[in-house]
N, C-alpha and C positions, 0 to 999 in steps of 0.2 A: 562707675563710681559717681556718686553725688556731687558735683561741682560746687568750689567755692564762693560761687555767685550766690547761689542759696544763701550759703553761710553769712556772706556780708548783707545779704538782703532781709537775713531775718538773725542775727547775732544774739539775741537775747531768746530766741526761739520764738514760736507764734503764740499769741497772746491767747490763752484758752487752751489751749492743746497742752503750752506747757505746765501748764496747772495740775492738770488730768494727772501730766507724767507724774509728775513730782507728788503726787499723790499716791503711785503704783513706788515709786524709789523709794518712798518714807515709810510705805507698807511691810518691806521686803528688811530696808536695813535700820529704821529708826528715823524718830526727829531730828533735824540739825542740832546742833550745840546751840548752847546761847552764848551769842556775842556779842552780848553789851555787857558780858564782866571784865575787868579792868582794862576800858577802853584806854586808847591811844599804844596800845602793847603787844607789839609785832608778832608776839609768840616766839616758840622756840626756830620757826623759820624765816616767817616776813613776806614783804612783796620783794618779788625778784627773785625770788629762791628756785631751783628746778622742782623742789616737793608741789610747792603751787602751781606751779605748770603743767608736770603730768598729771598728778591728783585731781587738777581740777577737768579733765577730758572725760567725757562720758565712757570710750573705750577703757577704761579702768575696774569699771561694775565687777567684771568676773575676776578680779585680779586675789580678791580675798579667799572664793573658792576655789583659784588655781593655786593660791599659795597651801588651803588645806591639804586638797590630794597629793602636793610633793610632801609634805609635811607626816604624811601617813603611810611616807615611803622609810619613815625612817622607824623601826618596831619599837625601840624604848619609848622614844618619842612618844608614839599611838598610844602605847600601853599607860602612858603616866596621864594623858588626856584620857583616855579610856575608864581611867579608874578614878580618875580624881574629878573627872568632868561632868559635863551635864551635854555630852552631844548629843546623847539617842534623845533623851527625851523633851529637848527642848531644843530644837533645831533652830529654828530662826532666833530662837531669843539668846543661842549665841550667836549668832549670826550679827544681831542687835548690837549683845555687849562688844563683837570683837571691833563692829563700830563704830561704837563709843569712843573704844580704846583711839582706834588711829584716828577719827574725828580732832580730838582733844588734842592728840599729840601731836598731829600733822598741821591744825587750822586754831587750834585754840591760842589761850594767854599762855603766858608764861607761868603761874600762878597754875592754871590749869594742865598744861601738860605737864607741868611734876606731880601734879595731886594726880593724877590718873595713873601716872606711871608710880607710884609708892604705892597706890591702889592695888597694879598688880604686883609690884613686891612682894605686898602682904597675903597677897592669893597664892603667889609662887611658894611661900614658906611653908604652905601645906602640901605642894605637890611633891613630897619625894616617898622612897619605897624600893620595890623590888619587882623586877618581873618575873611571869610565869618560872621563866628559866633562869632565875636567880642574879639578875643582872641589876645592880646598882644604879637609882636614877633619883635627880634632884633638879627640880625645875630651877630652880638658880644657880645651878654648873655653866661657867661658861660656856662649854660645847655645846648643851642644848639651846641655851639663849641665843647663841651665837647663828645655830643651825637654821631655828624659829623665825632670828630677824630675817635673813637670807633670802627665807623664800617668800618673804612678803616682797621686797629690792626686788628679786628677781624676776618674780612675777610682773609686778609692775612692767619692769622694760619691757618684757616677754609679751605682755598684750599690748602694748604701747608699737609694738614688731607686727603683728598678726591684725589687730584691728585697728591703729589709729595711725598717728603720722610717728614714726622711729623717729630717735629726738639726736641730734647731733651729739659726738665724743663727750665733747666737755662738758652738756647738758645732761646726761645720764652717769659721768663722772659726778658732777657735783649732787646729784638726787643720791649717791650711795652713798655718798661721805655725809648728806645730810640725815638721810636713815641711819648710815652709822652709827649717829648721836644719841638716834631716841632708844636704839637696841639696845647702849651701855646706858642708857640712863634705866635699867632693868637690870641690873646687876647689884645685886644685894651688898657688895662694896660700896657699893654708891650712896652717900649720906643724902638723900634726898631733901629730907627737913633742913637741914643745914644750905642746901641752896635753895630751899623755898623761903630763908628767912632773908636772902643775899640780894638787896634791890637791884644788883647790877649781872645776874646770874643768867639772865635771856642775853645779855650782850656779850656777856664771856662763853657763854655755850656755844653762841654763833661764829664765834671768833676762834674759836677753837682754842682758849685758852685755857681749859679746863680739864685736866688731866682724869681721863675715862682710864680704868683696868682693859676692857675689851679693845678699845680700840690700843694701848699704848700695847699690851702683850699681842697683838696681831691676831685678836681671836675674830674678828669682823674686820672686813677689808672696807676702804675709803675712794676705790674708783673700779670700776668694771672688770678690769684685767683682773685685782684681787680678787672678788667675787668670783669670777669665772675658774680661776685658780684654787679657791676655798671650796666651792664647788664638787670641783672634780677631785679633790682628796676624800670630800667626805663620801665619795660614790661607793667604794669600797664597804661602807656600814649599811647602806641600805641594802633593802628587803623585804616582802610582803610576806609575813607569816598569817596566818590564819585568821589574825584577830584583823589585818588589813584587808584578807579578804573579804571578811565578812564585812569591813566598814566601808568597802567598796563599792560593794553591792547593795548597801543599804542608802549610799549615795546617788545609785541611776534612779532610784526612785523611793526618796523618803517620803515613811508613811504619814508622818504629820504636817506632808503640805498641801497648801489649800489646791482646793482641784481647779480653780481657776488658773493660777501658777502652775501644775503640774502639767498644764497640755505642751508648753514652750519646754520644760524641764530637760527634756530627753535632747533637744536641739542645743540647749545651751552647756552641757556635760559635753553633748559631741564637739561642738566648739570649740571647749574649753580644752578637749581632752588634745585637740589638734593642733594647739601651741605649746605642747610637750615635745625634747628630744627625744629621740629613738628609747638612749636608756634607760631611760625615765618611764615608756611608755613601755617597755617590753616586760619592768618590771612589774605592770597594771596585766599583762596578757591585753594589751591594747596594741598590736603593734602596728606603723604608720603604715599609711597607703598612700602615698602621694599624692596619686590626683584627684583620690576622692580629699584631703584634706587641703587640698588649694582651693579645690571648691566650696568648702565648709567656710575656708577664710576669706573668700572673697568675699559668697555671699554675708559670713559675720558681717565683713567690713562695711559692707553696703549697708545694712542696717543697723548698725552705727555713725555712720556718715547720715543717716536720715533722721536719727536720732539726737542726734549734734541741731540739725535745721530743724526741726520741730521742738525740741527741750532747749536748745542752747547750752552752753557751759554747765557743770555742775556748780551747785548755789555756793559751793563752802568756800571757794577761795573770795569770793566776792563780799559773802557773809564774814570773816574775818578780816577784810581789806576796810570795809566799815566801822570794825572795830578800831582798828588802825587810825580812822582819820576822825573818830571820837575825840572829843578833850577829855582830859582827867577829871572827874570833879571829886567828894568825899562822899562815903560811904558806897564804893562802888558793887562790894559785893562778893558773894565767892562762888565754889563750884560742888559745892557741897549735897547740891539737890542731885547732881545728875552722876554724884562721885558712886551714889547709893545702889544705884541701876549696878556696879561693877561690882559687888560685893558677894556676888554669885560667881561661879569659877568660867572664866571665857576660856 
């Protein structure tokens, strides 16, 4: 493993190389946000939050396509993104919008992550129907919202375990309670307009004074133990019917990526796939092999540890800490430009 002496010797990463990188990150997931709109404005998190902590580690990268594949474990699920989405044919560019979405909501303003999240509201209002086998599904049900946020939380600690440094109890406690926030703040109960007009609505979200449906009915849990326990009830629903395997498989190797990207593809699926549980992976017909998958994590770990001293931190907690220590002045602006990117279904 790469030693912390690198890390303190090159903290910002190396001057030129991290360019390069941050050049291959920008490619894969999007531009940063812009964070000069309503400077001096913490966002729905802040400095000192556990979101900006783990979020901002490079070990994170796969945390979005590991939350997919659980996410494809669950068939209504699949089927309402299936039919109401744009996965096959534009892969990276949801890949883009979905990082828009947690960009905005995780690092933005305040201002900004409710405009994004009524964004998807509004996308959600179109996602409902029926499956194949007649099963009822509304992308703003608490159950699916609930399921969605989950395995993004989850994922997080899950490569935070496997590739980076595991974050202490209360550190990983407080990142669920604060993802809690953003998952009910997608909950079509939720008058969003109404605290986009509320100048005090970033300090009562923080504070938790703001009474959420999802979290007050117990549909998203607020510290690890719940999750792990919300979890394992909803095991019982998953299942890969056919239209999962077919998105599976279209997963080890999608056809619209660039073939520069696709030579690492296959290495970083197998990675990914080896910080799943057993029953998670049996339902993939992936089942674990132990010591080939400690091998797969260690060397992940390694290059990511080298990736940390060559890139340093990712830009967005840093990029938003900026905005933070802006003054307010008038006419600062809004989010209107990059609101427009999401208006296509993530």
């Amino acid at each position: 493993m790469i030693g912390d002496l690198a890390v303190r010797t090159f903290p910002r990463g190396v001057p030129g190389v991290r360019s390069v990188m941050q050049q291959g990150v920008h490619a894969m997931f999007g531009e940063p946000f812009d964070a000069t709109v309503d400077p001096g404005d913490p966002g729905l998190m802040g400095p000192g939050s556990a979101t900006w902590q783990l979020l901002g580690e490079p070990c994170v990268l796969p945390m979005g396509f590991r939350a997919l594949l659980v996410q494809m474990l669950h068939p209504i699920a699949l089927e309402a993104v299936h039919t109401h989405g744009s996965f096959a044919e534009d892969f990276l560019g949801r890949v883009k919008r979905t990082a828009l979405y947690l960009q905005l909501a995780n690092f933005g303003s305040t201002g900004q992550a409710l405009d994004i999240s009524a964004t998807v509201q509004r996308i959600h209002r179109r996602v409902v129907g029926r499956t194949a086998q007649g099963e009822p599904y509304s992308a703003g049900d608490p159950h699916y919202l609930a399921w969605v946020g989950m395995t993004f939380t989850e994922s997080t600690l899950a490569v935070h375990e496997a590739f980076g440094r595991p974050p202490a109890l209360d550190v990983a406690d407080r990142f669920v309670a604060e993802q809690a926030v953003l998952n009910a703040l997608l909950d079509p109960r939720v008058d969003l307009g109404q605290l986009r007009a509320d100048p005090d609505a970033g300090a009562r979200l923080r504070a938790g004074d703001v009474p959420l449906p999802l979290i007050v009915e117990g549909w998203v849990p607020t510290d690890v133990a719940g999750l792990t326990a919300r979890l394992a009830e909803l095991q019982p629903e998953l299942e890969l019917r056919e239209l999962g395997r077919r998105s599976f498989r279209w997963l080890l190797d999608p056809p619209g990526l660039p073939l520069v990207q696709r030579a690492g593809w296959r290495v970083f699926v197998g990675s990914t796939l080896a910080t799943l549980p057993p029953q998670w992976r049996d339902l993939l017909d992936q089942p674990d092999t132990p010591v080939r998958d400690a091998v797969v994590a260690r060397g992940t770990r390694t290059l990511f540890d080298l990736f940390r001293v060559l890139h340093g931190p990712l830009t967005l907690p840093a990029r938003a800490a900026t905005r933070v220590g802006r003054q307010r002045t008038a006419g600062n602006g809004n989010a209107d430009d990059v609101l427009v990117k999401l208006q296509r279904s993530i």
